[in-house]
Each structure stands twice: as C-alpha cells, then as structure tokens.
ROSE-4610 file (N, C-alpha, C; in Angstrom, 1 decimal, always signed):
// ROSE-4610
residu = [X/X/X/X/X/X/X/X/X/X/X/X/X/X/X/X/X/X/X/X/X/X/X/X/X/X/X/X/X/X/X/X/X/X/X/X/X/X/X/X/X/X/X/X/X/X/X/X/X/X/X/X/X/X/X/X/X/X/X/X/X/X/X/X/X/X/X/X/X/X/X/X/X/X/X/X/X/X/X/X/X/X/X/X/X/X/X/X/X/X/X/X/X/X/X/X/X/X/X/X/X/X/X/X/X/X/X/X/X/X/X/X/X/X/X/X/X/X/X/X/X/X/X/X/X/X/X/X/X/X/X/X/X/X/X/X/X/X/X/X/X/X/X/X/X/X/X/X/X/X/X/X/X/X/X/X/X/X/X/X/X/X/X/X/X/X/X/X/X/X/X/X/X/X/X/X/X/X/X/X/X/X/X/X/X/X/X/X/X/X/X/X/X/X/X/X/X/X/X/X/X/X/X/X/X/X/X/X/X/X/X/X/X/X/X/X/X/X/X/X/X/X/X/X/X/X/X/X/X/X/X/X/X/X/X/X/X/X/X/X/X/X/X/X/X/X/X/X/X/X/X/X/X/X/X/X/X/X/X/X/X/X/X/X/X/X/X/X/X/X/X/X/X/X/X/X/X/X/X/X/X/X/X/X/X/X/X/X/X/X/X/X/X/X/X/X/X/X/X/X/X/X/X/X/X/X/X/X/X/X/X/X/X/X/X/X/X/X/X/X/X/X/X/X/X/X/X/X/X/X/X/X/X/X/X/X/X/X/X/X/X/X/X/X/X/X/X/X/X/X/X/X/X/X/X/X/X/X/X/X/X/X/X/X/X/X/X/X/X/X/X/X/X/X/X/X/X/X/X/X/X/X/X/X/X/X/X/X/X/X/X/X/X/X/X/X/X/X/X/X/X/X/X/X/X/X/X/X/X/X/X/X/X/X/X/X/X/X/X/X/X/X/X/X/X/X/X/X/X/X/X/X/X/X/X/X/X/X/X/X/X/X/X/X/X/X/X/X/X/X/X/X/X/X/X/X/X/X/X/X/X/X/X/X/X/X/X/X/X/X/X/X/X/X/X/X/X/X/X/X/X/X/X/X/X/X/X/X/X/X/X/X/X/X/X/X/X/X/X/X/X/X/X/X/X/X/X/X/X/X/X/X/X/X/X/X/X/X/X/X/X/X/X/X/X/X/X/X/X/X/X/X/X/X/X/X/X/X/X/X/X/X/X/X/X/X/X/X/X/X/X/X/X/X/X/X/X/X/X/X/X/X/X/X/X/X/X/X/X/X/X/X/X/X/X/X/X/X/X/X/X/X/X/X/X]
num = [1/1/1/2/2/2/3/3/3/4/4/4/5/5/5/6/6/6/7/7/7/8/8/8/9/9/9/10/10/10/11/11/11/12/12/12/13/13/13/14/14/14/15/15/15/16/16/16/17/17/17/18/18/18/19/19/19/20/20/20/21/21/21/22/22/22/23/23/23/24/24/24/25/25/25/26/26/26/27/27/27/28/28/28/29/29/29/30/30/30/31/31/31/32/32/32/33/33/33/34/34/34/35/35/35/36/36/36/37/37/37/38/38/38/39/39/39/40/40/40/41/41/41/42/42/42/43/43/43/44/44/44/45/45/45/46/46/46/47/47/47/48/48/48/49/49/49/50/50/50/51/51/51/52/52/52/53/53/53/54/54/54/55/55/55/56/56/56/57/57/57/58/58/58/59/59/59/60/60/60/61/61/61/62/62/62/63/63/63/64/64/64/65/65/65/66/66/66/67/67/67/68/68/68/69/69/69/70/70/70/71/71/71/72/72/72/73/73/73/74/74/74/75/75/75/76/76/76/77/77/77/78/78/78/79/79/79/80/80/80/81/81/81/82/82/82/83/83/83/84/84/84/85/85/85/86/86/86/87/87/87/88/88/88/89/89/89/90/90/90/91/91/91/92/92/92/93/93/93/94/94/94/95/95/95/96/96/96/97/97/97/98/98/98/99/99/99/100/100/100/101/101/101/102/102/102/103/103/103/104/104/104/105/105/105/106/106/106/107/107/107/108/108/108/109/109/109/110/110/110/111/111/111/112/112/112/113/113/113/114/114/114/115/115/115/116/116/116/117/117/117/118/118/118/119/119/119/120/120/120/121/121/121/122/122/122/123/123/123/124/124/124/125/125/125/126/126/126/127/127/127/128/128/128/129/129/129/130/130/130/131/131/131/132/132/132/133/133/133/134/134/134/135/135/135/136/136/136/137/137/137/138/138/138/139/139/139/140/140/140/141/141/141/142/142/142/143/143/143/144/144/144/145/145/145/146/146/146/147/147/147/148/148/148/149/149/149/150/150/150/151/151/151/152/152/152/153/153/153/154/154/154/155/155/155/156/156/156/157/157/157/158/158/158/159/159/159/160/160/160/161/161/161/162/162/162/163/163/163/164/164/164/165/165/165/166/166/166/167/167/167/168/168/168/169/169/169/170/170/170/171/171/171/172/172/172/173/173/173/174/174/174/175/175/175/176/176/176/177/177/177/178/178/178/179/179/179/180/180/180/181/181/181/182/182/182/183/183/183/184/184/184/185/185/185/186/186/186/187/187/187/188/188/188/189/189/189/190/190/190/191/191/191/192/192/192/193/193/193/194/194/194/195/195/195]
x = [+12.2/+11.6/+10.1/+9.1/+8.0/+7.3/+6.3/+6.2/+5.0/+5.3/+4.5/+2.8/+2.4/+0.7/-0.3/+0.7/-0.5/+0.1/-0.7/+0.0/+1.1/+1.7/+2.7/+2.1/+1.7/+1.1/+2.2/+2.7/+4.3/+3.4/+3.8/+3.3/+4.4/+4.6/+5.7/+5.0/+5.5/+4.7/+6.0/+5.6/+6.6/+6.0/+6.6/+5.3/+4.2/+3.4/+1.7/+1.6/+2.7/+2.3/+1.8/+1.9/+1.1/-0.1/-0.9/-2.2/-3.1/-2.5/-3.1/-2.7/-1.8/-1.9/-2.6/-3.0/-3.9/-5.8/-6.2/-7.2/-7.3/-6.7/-6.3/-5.8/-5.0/-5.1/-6.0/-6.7/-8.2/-9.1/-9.2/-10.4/-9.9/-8.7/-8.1/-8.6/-8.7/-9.6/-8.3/-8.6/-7.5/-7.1/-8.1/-7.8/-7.1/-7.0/-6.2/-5.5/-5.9/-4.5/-3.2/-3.0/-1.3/-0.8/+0.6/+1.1/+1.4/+1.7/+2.1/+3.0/+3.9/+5.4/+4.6/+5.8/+5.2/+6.8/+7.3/+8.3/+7.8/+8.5/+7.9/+9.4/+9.2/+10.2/+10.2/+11.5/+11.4/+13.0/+12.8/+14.3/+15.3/+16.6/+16.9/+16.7/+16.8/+16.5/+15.4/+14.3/+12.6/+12.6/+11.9/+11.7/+11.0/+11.6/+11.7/+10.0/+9.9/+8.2/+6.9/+7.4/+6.3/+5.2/+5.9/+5.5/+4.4/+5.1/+4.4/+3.4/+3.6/+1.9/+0.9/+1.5/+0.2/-0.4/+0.2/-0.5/-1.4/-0.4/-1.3/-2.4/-2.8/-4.0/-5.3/-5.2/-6.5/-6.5/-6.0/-6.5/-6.1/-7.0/-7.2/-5.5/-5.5/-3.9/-2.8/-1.7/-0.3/+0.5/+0.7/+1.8/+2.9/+4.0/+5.5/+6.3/+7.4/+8.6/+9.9/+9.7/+10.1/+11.7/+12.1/+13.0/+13.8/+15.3/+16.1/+15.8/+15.6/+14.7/+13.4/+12.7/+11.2/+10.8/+9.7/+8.7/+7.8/+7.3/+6.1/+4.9/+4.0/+2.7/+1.5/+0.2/-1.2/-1.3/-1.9/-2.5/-1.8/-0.4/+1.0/+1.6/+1.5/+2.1/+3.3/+5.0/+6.1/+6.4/+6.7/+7.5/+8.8/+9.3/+10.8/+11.4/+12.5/+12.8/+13.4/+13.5/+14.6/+15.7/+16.0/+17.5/+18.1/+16.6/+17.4/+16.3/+17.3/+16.1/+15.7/+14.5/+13.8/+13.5/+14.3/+14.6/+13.2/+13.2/+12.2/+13.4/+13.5/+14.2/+13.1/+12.4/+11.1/+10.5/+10.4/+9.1/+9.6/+11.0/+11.4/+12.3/+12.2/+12.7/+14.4/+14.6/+16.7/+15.9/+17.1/+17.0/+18.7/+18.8/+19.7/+20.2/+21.3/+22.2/+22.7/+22.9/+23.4/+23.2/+24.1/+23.5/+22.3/+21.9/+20.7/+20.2/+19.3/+18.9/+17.9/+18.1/+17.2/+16.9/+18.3/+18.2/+17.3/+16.9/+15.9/+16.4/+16.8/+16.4/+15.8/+14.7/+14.6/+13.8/+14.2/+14.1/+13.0/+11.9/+10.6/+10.8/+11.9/+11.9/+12.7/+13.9/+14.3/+13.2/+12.6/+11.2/+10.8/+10.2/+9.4/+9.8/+11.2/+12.0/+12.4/+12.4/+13.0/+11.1/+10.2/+9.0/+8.5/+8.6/+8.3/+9.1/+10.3/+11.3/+10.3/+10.3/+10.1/+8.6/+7.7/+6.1/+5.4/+6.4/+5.3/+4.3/+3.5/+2.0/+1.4/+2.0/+1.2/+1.6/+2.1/+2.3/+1.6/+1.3/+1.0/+1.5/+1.6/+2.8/+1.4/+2.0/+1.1/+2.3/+1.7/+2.4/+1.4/+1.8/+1.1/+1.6/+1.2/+1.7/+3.1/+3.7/+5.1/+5.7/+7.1/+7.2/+8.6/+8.9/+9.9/+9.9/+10.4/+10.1/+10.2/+10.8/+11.1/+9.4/+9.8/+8.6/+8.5/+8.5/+8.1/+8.3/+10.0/+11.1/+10.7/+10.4/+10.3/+8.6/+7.7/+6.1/+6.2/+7.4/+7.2/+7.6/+8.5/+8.9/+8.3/+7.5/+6.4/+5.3/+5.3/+3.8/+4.7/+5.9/+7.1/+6.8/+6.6/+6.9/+5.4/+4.1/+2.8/+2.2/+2.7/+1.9/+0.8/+0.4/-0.7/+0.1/-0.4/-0.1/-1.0/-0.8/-2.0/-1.6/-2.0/-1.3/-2.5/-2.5/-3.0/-3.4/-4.9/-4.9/-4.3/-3.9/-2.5/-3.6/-5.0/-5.3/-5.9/-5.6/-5.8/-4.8/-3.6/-2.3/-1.8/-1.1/-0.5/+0.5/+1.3/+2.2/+2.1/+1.7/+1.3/+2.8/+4.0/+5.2/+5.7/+5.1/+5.3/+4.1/+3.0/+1.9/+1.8/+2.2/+2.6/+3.7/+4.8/+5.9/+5.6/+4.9/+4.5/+3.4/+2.3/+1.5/+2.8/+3.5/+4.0/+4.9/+5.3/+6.4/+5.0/+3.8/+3.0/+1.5/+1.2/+0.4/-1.1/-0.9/-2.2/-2.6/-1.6/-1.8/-3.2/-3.8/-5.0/-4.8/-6.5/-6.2/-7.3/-6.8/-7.4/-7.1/-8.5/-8.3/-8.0/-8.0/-7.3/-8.8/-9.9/-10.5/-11.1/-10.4/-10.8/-9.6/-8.4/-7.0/-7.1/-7.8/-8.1/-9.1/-10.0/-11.0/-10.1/-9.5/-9.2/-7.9/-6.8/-6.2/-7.5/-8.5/-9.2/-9.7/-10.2/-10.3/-9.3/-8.7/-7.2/-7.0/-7.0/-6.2/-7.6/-9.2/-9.7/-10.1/-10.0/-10.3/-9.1/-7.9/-6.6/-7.1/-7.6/-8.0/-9.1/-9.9/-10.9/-11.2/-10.0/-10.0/-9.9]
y = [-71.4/-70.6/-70.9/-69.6/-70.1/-70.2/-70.9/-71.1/-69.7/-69.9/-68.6/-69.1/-67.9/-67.5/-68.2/-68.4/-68.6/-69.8/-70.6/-71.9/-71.5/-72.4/-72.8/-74.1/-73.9/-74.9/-75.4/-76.2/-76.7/-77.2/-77.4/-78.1/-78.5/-80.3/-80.7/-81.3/-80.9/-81.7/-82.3/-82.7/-83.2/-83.1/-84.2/-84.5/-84.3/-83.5/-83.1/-82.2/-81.5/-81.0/-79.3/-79.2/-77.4/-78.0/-78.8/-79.7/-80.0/-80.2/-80.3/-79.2/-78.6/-77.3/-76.2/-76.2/-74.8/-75.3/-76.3/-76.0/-75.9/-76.5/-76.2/-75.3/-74.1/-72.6/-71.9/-72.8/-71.7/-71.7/-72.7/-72.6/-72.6/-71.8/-71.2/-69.9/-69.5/-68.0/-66.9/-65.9/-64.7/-64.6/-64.5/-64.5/-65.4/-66.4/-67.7/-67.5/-68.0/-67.5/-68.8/-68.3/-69.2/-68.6/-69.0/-68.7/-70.0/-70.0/-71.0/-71.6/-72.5/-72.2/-73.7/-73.6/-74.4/-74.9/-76.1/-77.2/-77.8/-77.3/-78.2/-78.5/-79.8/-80.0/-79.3/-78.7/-78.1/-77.9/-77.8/-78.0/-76.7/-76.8/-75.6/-74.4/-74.4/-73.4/-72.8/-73.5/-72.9/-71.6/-71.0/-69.4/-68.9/-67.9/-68.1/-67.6/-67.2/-66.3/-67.2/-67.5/-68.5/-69.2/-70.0/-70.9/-70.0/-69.5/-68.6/-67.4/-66.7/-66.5/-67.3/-68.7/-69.5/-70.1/-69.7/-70.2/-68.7/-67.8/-66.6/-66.2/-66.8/-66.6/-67.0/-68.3/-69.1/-68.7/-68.0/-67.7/-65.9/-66.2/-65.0/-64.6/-65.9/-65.6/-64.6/-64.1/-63.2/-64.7/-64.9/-65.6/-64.8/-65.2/-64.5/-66.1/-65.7/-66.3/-66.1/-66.9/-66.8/-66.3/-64.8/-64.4/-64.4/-65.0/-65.4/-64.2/-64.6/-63.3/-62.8/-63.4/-62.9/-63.1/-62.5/-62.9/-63.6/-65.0/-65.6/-64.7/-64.2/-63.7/-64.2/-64.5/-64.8/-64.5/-65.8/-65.2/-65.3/-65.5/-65.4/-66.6/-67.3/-68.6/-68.0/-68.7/-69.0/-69.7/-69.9/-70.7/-70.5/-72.1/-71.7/-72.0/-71.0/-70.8/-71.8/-72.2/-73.4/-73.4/-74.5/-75.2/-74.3/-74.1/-73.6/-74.4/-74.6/-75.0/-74.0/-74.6/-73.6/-73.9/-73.1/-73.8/-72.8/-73.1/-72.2/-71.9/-70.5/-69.9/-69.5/-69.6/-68.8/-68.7/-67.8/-67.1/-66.5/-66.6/-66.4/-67.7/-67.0/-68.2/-67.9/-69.1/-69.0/-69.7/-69.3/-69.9/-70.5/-71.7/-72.6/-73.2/-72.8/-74.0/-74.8/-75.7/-76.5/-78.0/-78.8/-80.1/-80.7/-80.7/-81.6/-82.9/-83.0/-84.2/-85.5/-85.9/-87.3/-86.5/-86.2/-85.7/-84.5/-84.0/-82.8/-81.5/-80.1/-78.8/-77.9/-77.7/-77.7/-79.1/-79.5/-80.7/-80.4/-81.2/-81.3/-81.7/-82.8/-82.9/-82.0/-81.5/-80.2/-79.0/-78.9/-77.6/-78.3/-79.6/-80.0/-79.8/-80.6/-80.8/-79.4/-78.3/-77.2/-76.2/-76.8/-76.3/-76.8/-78.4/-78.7/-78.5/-78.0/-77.1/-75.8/-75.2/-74.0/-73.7/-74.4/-74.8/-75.6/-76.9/-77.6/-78.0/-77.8/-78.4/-77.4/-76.1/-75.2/-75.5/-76.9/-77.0/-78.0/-78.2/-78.7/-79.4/-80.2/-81.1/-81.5/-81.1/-81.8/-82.1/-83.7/-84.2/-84.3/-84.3/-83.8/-85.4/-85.4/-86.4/-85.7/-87.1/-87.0/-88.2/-88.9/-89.9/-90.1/-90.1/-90.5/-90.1/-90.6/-90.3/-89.1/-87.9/-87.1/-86.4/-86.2/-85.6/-86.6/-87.3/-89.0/-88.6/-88.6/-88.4/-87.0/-86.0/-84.9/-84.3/-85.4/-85.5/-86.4/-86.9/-88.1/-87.1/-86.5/-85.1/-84.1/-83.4/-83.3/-83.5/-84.8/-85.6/-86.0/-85.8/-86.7/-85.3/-83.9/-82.7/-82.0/-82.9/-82.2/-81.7/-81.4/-81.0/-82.0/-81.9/-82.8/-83.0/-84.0/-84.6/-85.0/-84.2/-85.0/-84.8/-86.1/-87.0/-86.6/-86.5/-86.3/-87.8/-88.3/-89.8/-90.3/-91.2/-92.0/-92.2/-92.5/-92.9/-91.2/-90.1/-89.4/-88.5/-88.6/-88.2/-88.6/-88.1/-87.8/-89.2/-89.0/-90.3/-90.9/-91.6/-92.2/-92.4/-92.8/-93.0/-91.7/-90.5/-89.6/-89.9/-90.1/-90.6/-91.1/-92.7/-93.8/-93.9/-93.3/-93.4/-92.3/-91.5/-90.5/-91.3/-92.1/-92.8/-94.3/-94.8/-95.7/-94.9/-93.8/-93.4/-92.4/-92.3/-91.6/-92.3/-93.5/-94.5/-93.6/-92.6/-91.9/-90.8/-90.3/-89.1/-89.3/-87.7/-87.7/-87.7/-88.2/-88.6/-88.1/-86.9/-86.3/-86.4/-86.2/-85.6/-84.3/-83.9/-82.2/-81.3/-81.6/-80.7/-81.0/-81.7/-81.8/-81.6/-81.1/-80.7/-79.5/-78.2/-77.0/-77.0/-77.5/-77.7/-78.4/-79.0/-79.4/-78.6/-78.2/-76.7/-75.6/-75.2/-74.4/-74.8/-76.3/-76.9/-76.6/-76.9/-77.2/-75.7/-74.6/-73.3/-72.4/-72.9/-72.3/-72.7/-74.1/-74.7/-74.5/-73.9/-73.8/-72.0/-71.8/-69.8/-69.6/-70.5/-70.8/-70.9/-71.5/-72.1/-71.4]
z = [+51.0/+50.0/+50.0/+49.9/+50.1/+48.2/+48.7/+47.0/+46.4/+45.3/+44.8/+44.9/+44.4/+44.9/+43.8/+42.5/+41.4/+40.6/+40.1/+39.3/+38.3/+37.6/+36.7/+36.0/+34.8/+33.7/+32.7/+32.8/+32.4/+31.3/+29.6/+28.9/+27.5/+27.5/+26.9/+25.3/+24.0/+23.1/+22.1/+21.0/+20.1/+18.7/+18.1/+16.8/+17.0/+16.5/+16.3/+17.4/+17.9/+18.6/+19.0/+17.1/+17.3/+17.2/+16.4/+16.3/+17.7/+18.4/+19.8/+20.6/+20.7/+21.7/+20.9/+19.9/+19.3/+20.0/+20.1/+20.8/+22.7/+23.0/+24.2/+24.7/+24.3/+24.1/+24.1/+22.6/+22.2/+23.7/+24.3/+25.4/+26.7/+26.6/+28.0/+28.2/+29.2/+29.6/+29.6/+29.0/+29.4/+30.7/+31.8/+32.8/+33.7/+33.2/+33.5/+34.8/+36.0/+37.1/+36.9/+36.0/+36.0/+35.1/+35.0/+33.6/+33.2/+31.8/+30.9/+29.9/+30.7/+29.6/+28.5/+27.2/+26.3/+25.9/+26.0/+25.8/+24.6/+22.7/+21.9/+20.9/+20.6/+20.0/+18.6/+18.6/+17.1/+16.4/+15.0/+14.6/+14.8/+15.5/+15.5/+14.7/+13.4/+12.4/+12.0/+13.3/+12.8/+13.4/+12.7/+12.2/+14.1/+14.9/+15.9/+16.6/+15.1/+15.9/+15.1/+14.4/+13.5/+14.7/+14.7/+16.1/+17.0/+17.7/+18.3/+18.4/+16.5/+15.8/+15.7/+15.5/+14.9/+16.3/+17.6/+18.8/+19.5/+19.3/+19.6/+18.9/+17.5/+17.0/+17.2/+17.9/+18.4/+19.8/+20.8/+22.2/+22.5/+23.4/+24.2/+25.3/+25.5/+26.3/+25.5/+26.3/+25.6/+25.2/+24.6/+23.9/+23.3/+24.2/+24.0/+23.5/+22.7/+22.8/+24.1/+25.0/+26.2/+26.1/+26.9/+26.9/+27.9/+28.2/+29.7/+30.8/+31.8/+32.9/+32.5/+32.2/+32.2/+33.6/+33.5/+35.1/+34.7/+35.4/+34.8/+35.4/+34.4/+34.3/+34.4/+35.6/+34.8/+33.2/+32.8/+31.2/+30.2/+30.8/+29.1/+29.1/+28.2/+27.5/+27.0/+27.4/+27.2/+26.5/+25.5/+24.3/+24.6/+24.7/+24.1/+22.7/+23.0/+21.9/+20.9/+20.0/+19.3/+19.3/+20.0/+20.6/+22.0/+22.1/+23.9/+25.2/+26.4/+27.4/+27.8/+28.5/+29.4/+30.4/+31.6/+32.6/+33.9/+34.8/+36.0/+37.5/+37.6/+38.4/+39.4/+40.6/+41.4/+40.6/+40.0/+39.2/+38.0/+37.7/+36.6/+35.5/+34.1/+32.9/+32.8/+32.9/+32.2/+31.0/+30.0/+28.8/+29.2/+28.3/+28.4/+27.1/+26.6/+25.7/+25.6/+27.0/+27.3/+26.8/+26.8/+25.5/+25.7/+24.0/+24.5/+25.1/+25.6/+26.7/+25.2/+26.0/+24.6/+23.1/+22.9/+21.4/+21.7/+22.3/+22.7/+23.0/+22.5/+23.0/+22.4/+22.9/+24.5/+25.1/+26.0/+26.7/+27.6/+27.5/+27.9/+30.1/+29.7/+31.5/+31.9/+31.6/+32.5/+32.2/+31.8/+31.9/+33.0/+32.9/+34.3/+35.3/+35.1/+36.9/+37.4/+36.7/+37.2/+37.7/+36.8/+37.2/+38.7/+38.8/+39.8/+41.1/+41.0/+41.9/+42.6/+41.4/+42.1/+42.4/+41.7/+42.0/+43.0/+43.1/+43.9/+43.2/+44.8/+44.5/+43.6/+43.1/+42.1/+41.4/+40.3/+39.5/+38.5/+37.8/+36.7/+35.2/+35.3/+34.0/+32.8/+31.9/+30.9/+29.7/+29.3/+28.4/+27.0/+26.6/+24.7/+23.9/+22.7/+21.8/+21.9/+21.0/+20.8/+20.9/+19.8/+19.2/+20.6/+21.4/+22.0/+24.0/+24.9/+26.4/+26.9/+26.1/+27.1/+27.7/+29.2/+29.5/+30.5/+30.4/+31.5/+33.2/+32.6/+34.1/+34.9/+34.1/+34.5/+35.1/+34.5/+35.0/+36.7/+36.5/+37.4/+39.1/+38.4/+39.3/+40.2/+39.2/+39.6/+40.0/+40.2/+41.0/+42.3/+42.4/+43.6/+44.8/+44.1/+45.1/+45.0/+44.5/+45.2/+44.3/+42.8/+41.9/+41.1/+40.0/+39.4/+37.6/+37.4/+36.1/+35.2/+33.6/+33.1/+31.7/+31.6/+29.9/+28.8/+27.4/+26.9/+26.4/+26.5/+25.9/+24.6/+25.1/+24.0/+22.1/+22.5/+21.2/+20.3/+21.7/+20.3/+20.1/+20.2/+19.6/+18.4/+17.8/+16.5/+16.9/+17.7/+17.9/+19.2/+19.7/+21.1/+22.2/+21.5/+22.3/+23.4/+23.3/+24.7/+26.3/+25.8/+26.3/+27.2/+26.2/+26.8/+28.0/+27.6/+28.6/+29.3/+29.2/+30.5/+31.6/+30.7/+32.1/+32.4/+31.6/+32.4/+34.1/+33.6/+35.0/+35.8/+34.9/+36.5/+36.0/+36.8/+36.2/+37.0/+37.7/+37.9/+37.7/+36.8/+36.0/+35.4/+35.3/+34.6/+33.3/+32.6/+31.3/+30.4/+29.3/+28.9/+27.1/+26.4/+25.1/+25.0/+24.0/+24.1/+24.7/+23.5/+24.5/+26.4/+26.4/+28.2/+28.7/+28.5/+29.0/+29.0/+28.4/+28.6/+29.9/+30.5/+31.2/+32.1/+32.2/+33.5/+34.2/+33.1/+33.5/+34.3/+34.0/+34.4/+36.0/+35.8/+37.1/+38.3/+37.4/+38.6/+39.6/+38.4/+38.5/+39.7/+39.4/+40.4/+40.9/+41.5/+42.3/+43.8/+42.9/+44.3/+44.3/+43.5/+43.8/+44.4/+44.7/+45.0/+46.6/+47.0/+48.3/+49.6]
C-alpha cells in the first residue's frame, strides 16, 4: 500500500484539553496540507456538537464531528465523537464502540496506532495535557514506522501525567508549548510539501 500524498496530524488531549487545543487551532492556516483528527477525552453524555463549536470558532480550519467513512481532507479537523474510537482506515475514519482502553473512549493510542498504520512517515502524534498514559504507547508507534512526535511541555499543561508518560516512551519527541505546537505542525506539513 503506498502511502498517501498529504500529512495526518493525529492529536490526543484529556483534562485541559479544549484550553490548549483552541490556540493551536487558532494559528493553524486554512490551507493546512493535512488533515486533522482530534482524540479528547470526554464523558459519554457530552453534548455531541458543543465541543466542536467551541473549536470551530477560534480557527480558520472546517471542524466536523467525525462521521464513520469520512475522507480525510486538507484543512478539516475530525473530532471524535463521545464514547466512540476513532480509528484510521487509508484515508478514511471508522468510528468504533468497542471497549474502552485505559478507561478511555475514545482512546487516544488506538487513534495513533491506527494513524501511524496508515501514515507513516506522514504522520504526526501530538500529545496534549492529560491526567493519565494514554497516548504514550500509541506516540511510541508512530515514531517506530517514520512519523514525528511532539509532546506538549509538561510544565505548561493543565495536568502533566500525559506528557510525562508520552516523553518517557518517546524520550525524543519534540517539545512544545501550545503556541509553538501550531508552528511546528506548519513546519512539519511544508517542509514534506516543500520538498
């Protein structure tokens, strides 16, 4: 299978984690050559579009609530939905019910491990704050098949314990505050468009 043309920006958060992905959004470019799924822990019963107005109002990007068989798009941020995974088929989303992983769905490392599947080296893992490991095993995955990793620095998170156990399992993952995790997604995306 040959791998697709344009990045996959995998991004996993938890606690504090509309708090840090609304600026990091905000200074993403519409044009963005990648698309962008968004892994955030949330309680099943949260209101299924909320989430996903209050991300679509600080950026230029399409922000959808990610629907099973979509196509990933340049420009559109994928949410999943509450208490479903989100898994990466080629270039398209399964949504998944299947039990949750570390108390988690949607589970932050099957978004990875199934991104770094079908991305590669066009992939991209970003780990956000968040009070428990998931995200670690599945960053570790995608640094194993060519892609790039990058943690958001542990001291300016909401809860340091996702961070942390994401640079313990990828001790060279890049290391960003929020606003330098938008800028270095940008780096990344035209420096491989670029080439």
């Amino acid at each position: 299978m040959s791998e697709p043309s344009t990045h996959l920006v995998a991004i996993g958060a938890s606690w504090g984690g509309l708090d840090t992905l609304r600026p990091i959004l905000q200074h993403l470019p519409g044009e963005l050559h990648a698309a962008v799924v968004v892994a955030q822990h949330r309680a099943p019963e949260s209101h299924r579009t909320a989430f996903r107005d209050l991300l679509g109002a600080v950026t230029h990007l399409n922000v959808v609530e990610a629907d099973d068989k979509d196509e990933l798009r340049d420009g559109t941020v994928y949410v999943a939905p509450p208490d479903y995974h989100l898994l990466i088929e080629d270039n398209t989303i399964a949504l998944s019910t299947d039990g949750p992983v570390l108390y988690a769905r949607p589970s932050i490392d099957v978004m990875f491990e199934t991104a770094a599947e079908a991305y590669r080296t066009r992939c991209i893992g970003v780990v956000l704050t968040g009070a428990n490991d998931d995200g670690s095993r599945g960053l570790a995955r995608i640094v194993e098949l060519g892609g790039t990793a990058i943690v958001q620095a542990p001291a300016t998170a909401t809860r340091d314990e996702m961070p942390l156990a994401a640079l313990a399992a990828v001790p060279g993952a890049r290391v960003e505050a929020p606003e330098g995790i938008a800028a270095a997604i940008v780096e990344l995306c035209d420096a491989e468009v670029a080439a």
